[in-house]
C-alpha positions in Angstrom: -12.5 -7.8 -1.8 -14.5 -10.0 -3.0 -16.6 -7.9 -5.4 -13.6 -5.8 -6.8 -10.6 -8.8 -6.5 -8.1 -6.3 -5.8 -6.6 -4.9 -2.7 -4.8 -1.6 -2.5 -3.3 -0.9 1.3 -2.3 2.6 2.4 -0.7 3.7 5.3 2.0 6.6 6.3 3.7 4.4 8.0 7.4 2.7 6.7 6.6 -0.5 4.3 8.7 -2.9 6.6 6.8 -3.7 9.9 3.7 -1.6 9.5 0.1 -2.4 9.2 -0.1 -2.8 5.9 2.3 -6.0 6.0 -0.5 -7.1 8.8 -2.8 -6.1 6.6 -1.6 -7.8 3.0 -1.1 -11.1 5.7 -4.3 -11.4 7.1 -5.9 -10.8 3.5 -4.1 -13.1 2.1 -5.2 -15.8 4.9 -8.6 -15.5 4.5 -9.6 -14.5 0.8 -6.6 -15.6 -1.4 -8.7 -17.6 -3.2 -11.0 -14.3 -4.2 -8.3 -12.2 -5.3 -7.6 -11.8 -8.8 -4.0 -9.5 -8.6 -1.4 -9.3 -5.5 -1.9 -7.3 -2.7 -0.5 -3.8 -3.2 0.8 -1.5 -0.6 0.9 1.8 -0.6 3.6 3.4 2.0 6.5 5.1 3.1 9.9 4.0 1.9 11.7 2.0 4.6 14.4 5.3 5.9 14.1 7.6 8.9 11.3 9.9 8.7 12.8 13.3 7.4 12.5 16.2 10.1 12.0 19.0 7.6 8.5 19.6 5.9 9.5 19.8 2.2 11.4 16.2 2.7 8.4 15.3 4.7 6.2 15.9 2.3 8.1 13.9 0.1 8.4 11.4 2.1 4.6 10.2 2.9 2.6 8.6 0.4 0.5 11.1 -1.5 -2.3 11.5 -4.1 0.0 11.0 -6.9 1.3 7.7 -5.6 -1.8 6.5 -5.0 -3.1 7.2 -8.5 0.5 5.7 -10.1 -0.5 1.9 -7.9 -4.1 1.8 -8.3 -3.7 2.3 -12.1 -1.2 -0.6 -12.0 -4.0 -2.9 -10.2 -6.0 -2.2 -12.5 -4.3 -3.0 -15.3 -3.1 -6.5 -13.5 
């Protein structure tokens, strides 16, 4: 973190109570002062996890996502 000055977070796991927001808290405790941009996450969206695999697969964070929010930190 404190080469780079960014954090990017990812985890399958819904944004609201994972360990991302953990994560993003304990970062933010101990470097804040290092980082250059806010913490991102990268995550599921905070609704019941879809039973079928095309919604699944939707569902779960995935390449394209990942691409789409480290671009953005980047650019911050």
């Amino acid at each position: 973190m404190r080469k780079t000055s960014k954090v990017l977070l990812l985890h399958e796991d819904t944004r609201t109570g994972g360990m991302a927001g953990e994560l993003a808290a304990t970062i933010s405790e101990s470097v804040w002062e290092h980082l250059d941009a806010t913490i991102v996450r990268v995550t599921a969206p905070d609704t019941p996890v879809p039973y079928s695999p095309p919604l699944e697969e939707a569902f779960l964070p995935n390449s394209g996502k990942v691409v789409e929010k480290a671009r953005w930190l980047w650019q911050y």
